[in-house]
N, C-alpha and C positions, 0 to 999 in steps of 0.2 A: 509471667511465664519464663521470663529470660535470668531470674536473678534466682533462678530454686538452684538445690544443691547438683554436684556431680551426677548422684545416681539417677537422674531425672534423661541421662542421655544413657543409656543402656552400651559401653564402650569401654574403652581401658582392660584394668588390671582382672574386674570384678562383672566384666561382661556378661562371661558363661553361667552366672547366675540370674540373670534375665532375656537373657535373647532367646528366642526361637529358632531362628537361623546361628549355624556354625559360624561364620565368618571369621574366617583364619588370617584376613588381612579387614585392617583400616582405613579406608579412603576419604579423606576429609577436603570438600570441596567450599572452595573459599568465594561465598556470595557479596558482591562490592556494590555491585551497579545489576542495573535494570537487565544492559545490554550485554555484559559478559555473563551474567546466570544464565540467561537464555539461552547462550552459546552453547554453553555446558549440558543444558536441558531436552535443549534438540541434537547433543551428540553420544552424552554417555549411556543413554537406554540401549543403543545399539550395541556399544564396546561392551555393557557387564554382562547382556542380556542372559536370562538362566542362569546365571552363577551367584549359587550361594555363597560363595568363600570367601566374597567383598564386602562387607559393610560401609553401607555409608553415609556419611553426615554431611549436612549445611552448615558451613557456621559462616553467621551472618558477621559482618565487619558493616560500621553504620558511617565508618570515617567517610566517605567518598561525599564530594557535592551531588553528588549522583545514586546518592543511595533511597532516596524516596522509593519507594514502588517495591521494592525488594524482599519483603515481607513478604507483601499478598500475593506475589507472584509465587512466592517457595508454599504457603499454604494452598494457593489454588490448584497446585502441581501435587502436594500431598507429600511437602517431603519434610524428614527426619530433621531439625534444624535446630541450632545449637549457637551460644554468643560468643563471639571470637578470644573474650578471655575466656571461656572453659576451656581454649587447644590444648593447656597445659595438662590438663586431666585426663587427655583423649592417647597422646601416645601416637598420633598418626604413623602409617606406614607409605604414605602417601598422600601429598597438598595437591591439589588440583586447582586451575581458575581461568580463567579467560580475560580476569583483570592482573597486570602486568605490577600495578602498584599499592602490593599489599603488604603490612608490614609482620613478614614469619617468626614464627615463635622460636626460639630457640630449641637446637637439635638438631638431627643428621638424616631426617627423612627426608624424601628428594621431594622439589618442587617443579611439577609443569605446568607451564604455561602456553595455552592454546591463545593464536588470535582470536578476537574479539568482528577484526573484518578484514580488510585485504592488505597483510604487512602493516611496513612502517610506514607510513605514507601519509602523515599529519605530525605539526607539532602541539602540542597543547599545553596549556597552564601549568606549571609546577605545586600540586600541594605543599612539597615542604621548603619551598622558596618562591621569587617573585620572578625566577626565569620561565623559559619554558623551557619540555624535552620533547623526547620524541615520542610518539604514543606506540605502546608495544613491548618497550623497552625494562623489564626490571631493572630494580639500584643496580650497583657497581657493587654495594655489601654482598649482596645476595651472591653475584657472577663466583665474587671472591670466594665464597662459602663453599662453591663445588657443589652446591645442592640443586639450581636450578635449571632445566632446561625447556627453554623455548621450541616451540611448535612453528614452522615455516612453510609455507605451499610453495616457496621454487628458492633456487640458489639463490638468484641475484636478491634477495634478502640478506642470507646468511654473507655474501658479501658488503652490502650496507652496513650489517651490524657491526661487522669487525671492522670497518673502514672508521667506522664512531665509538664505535666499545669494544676496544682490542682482548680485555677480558670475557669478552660470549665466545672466543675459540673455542671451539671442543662442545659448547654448549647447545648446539640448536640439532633439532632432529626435523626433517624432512620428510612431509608427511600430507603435503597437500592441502586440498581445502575443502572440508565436509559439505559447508555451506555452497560452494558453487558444484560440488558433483551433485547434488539436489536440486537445483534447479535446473542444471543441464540435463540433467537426467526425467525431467517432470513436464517435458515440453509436450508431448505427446498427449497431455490429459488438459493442453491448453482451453478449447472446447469447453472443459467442464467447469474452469474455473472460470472463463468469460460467462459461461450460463448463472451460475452461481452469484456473481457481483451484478449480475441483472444487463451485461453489456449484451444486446444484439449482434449478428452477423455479421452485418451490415455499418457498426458502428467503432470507429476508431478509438480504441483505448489511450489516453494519455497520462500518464502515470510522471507525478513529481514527484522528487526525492532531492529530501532536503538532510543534509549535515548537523551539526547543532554549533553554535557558537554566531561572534557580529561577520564573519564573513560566509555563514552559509547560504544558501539559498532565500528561505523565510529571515534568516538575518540583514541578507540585504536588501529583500523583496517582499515584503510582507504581504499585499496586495495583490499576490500575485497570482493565487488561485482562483480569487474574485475575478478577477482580469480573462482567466483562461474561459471561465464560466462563462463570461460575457459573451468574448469575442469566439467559444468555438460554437456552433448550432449543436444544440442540446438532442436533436434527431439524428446527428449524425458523428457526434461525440460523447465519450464519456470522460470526465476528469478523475483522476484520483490522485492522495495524497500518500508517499511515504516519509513519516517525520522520522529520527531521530531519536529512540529511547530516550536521551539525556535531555531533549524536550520538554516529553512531558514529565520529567523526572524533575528536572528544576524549576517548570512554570507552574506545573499542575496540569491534570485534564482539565480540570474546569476554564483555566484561563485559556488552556491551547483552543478547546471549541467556542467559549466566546471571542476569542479572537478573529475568529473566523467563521462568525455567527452567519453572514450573509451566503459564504460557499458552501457552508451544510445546506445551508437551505436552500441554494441551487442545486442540489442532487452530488455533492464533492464528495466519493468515494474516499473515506478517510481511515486510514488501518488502523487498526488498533495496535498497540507496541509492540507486541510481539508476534510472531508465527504468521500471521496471513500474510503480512508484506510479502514473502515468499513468491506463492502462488498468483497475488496480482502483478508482479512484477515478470512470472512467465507469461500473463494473459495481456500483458500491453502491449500496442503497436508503435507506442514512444516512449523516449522516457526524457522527461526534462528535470535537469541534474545540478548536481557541483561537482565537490573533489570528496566526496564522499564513497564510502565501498559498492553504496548500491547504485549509487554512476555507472562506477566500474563494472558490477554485476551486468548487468543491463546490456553494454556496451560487448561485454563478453561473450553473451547469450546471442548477439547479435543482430540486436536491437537499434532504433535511429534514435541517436545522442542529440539534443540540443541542451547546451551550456548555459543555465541563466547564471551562474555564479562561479567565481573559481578563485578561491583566497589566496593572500600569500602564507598561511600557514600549512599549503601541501611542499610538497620535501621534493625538491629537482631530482631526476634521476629514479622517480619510482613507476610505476604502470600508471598510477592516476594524471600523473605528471607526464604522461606520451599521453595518453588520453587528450589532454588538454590542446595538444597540439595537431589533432587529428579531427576532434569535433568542430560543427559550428558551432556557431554562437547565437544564442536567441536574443534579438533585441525588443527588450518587454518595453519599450517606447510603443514601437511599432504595433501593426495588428498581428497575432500569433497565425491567424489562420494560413496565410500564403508560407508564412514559416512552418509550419508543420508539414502541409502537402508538399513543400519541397525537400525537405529533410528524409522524407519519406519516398518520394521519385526521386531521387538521388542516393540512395544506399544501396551498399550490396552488402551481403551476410556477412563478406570478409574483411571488412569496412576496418575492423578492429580486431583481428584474428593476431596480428603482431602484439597488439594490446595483452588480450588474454594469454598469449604464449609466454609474454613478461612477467606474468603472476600467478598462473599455475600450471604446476609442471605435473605431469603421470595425472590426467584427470580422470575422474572414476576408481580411484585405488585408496581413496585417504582416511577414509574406516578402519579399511583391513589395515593399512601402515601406522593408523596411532591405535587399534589394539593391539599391536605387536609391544611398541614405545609403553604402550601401559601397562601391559602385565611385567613386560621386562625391568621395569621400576617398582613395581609391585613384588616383582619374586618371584611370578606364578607360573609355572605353565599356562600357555595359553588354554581355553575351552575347547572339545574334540567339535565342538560344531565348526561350520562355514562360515571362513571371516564375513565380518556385515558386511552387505551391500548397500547402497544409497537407494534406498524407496522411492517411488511419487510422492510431492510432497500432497498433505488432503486437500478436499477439495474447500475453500473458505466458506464462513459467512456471509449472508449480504450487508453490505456494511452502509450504504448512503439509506437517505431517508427518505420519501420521495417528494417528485415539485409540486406544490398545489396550486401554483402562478406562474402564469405565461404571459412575455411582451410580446405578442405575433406579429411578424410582420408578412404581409400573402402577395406577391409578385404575380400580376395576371397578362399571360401572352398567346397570340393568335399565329402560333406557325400552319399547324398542319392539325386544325382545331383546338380549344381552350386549354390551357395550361397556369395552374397555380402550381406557383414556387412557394415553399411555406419555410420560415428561418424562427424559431422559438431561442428566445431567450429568457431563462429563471426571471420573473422580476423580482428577486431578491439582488439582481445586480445588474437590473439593466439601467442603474445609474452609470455603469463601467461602458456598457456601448454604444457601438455609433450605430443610429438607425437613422436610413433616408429619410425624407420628408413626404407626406402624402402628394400622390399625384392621382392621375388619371387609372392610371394600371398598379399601383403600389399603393395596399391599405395595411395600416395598423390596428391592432386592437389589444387590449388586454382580455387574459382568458383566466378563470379558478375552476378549481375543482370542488366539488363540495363537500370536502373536509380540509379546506380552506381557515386557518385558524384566525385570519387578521379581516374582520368584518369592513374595515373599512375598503379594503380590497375586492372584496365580493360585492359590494355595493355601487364601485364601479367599474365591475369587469361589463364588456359588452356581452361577451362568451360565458357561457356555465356548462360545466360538463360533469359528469356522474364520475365519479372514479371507476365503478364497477359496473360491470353490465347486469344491465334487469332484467329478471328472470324471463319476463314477456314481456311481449309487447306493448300490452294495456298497462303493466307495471311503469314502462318505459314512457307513456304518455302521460299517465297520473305524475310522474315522478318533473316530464318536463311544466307540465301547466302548473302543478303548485310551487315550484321553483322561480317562472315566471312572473307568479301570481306574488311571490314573496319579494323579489328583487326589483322593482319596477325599472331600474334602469337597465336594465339588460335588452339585448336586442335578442338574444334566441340561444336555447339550452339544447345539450346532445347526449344521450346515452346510447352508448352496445347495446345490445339487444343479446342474450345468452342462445348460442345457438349460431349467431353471426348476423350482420348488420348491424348499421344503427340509424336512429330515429333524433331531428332535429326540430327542433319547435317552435316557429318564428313569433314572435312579441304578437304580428296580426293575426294569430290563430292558424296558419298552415303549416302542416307538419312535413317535411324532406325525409324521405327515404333515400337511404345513402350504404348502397353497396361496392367494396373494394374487389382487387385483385390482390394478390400474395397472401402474407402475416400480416394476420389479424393489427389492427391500430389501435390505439388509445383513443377514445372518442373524441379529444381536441383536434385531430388533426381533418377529419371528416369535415367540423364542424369550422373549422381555417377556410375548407373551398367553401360551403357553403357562403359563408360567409364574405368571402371575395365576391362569387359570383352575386350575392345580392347586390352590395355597394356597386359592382360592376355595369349590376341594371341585367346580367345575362336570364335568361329563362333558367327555372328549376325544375323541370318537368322534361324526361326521358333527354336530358345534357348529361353526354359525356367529358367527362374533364380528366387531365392529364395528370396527377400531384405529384411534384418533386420536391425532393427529401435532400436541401446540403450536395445536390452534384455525385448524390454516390447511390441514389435508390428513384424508381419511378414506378409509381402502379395507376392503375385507370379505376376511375371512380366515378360512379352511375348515379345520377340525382332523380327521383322520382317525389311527386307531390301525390301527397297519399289522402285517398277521396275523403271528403270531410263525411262526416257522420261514422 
């Protein structure tokens, strides 16, 4: 595809003999990495939008360690895309990129560069040597050229740079930061995106965000989603993961989810590299972080920050860098749980409001101020429409997969009649947790679902539960006797019942009718009291029982033995 001749890009000299659209200007957008195309992708539909007078191209540059993925992403999007040595043939009237280190063709058309995330605020590897620089930064060739000019969300930027690269004077335009007036602006449709990722009302979103490189997060934590999965109760938490485009750009998808084979399979909300992280990062109620942008994001929104990582390669003196001195710190020794609920009782919205004032300035404006910066590079009049506005961002996909195994553990107490406490942990990683020892009032069990993939597991769960509720209720009993009839280890199978209730089926033949109060439950957790109160020795027959959910949810659940025949 990449190696046909010029006229294979409809562009240059000899244009107006294949285009459809006029296009009076060339705009040629410089694809590097995963994470600066995206940039571009989520920003420039707003800046051309309607205007035929721009044409514009991709042209892919494969140099970057971080160029995997760059392709199928510019295909997936449907765009025009072209190999970085045809620039010569193109004539640009305009370079565009979100990567800082690209090497320009010779010529006098201006080059902008948009950040990628939040300023300078990291050093990183040098490709054309073994130092490091600053990330953000183009060469010193380029500044000299008079061609380039950098994209900034507040002064004290444009004060760094010149404190470090006396030639960007004159060079940087002021213009905000598209990516945070999008999320700031998308809080409102929180709701839809917690509905969407499958998070409950009732359940606290914990959202990690990891950097790329050995002092990120997952760099120096690897463990650590397993861990969260563990120790938070899966009723009254959700985890989810934001990695790092350059993640799965240098490891691969395939390595990044076996690596982390067991937190899929505990329910780990894991984004895909592009565009959702957005959306679940307005829908969290934490965010555990490094020195990464979407730290900072998070923090800015006004969100509770715990710190699992913080390298020395963030830059003194930037927003991430007060950040650091403002959050806790998570000790992943410890249990996270008491560190989350107090992270959370201890914040106020304005926690970090000096934070975000550090790193972006005029928010809500940075649309309209870089289509101004772009046509005026371009030559154009601006379009007679409404500068853009920043949108809601949509509403995501669901992205985890679901748990078909449970380690349950059922706390049974007599205040002011029966009460089970019920605490589920995936057993894909309740090798990660600590679970009490059986007593008098505290039982365990293992629970599956029956689309339970790993037989050996379902062979010795005590618990069996229907994923889906049965259509009726005779469906509901067929479905528990030949269940029990197949597992003989099991002590007693639970199914919904559609329409509401559910129906429990104990190993001796008698069947529990088990109606709730509130939203509807997943049939495990019905089948947790039942199952306490057997071991317990209590009656099943017109018991009232109390079930609490993790300290954040309590409904009353009705046990009826339903007449035989």
């Amino acid at each position: 595809m990449f190696g046909s001749p010029p006229l294979r890009v409809p562009t240059g000299r000899e244009a107006h003999r294949w285009n459809t659209f006029p296009g009076d200007r060339t705009l040629i957008v410089a694809a590097r990495t995963v994470t600066s195309t995206v940039r571009v992708l989520e920003t420039l539909p707003a800046l051309l939008r309607d205007d035929a007078r721009v044409s514009v191209v991709f042209a892919y540059d494969p140099t970057s360690a971080f160029s995997d993925g760059v392709l199928d992403l510019l295909r997936a999007a449907g765009c025009r895309t072209a190999p970085w040595e045809q620039l010569s043939h193109i004539e640009p009237d305009l370079i565009l990129s979100a990567s800082e280190n690209i090497e320009v063709p010779e010529g006098d058309c201006p080059v902008l560069v948009l950040p990628h995330g939040v300023g300078f605020q990291k050093l990183v590897p040098d490709s054309r040597s073994s130092r490091e620089r600053l990330s953000g930064v183009v060469p010193d060739s380029l500044l000299e050229s008079g061609r380039a000019w950098l994209a900034v969300s507040h002064p004290s930027q444009e004060e760094q740079l010149l404190a470090g690269h006396p030639k960007a004077a004159g060079r940087t335009l002021l213009v905000g930061d598209p990516c945070f007036d999008e999320l700031a602006g998308s809080g409102g449709h929180r709701a839809a995106y917690r509905e969407a990722l499958g998070v409950a009302e009732h359940q606290r979103l914990v959202m990690v965000s990891s950097t790329w490189g050995p002092t990120s997060l997952l760099g120096r934590h690897p463990g650590l989603l397993a861990r969260l999965l563990a120790r938070l109760p899966m009723d009254s938490h959700r985890v989810g993961a934001i990695v790092h485009p350059n993640v799965w750009s240098a490891h691969g998808a395939w390595q990044t989810r076996t690596l982390h084979s067991a937190a899929l399979d505990a329910g780990l909300l894991l984004m895909p590299t592009v565009h959702a992280w957005r959306p679940a990062l307005v829908a969290a109620d934490v965010v555990v972080g490094d020195h990464g942008s979407v730290t900072l994001y998070g923090a800015s929104l006004g969100k509770p920050v715990l710190l699992a990582a913080f390298g020395e390669d963030a830059v003194p003196g930037t927003a991430v860098y007060r950040l650091a001195s403002l959050a806790p710190r998570l000790d992943v020794r410890a249990d996270p749980l008491p560190q989350v609920e107090e992270v959370v009782r201890a914040h106020s919205a304005e926690r970090y409001a000096e934070v975000a004032a550090q790193a972006f300035a005029e928010p809500g404006h940075a649309l309209a101020k870089l289509r101004t910066a772009l046509y005026d590079l371009l030559k154009l009049p601006e379009p007679p429409s409404a500068p853009p506005a920043s949108l809601a961002l949509p509403v995501p996909d669901p992205q985890a997969a679901p748990v078909t195994s449970w380690q349950v553990g059922t706390g049974l107490s007599e205040d002011d009649g029966p009460a089970v406490s019920v605490r589920r942990i995936p057993a894909a990683v309740a090798s990660e947790a600590e679970t009490a020892p059986e007593s008098a009032d505290f039982f365990t069990h293992l629970a599956c679902s029956d689309d339970e993939r790993d037989r050996r597991l379902a062979e010795s769960a005590s618990v069996l539960v229907r994923r889906l509720a049965a259509p009726t209720a005779v469906a509901a009993l067929r479905w528990t006797e030949e269940t029990l009839a197949e597992l003989p280890g099991s002590l007693l199978a639970a199914s919904a019942v559609r329409g509401g209730g559910h129906l429990v089926g104990l190993r001796d033949g008698r069947v529990v009718e088990v109606s709730t109060t509130g939203p509807a439950l997943d049939a495990g957790l019905p089948a947790a009291v039942v199952y306490a109160c057997l071991r317990a020795g209590l009656p099943l027959h017109d018991t009232q029982v109390t079930l609490r959910l993790g300290g954040v949810r309590e409904e009353d659940v009705l046990l009826r033995l339903r007449p035989t025949g």
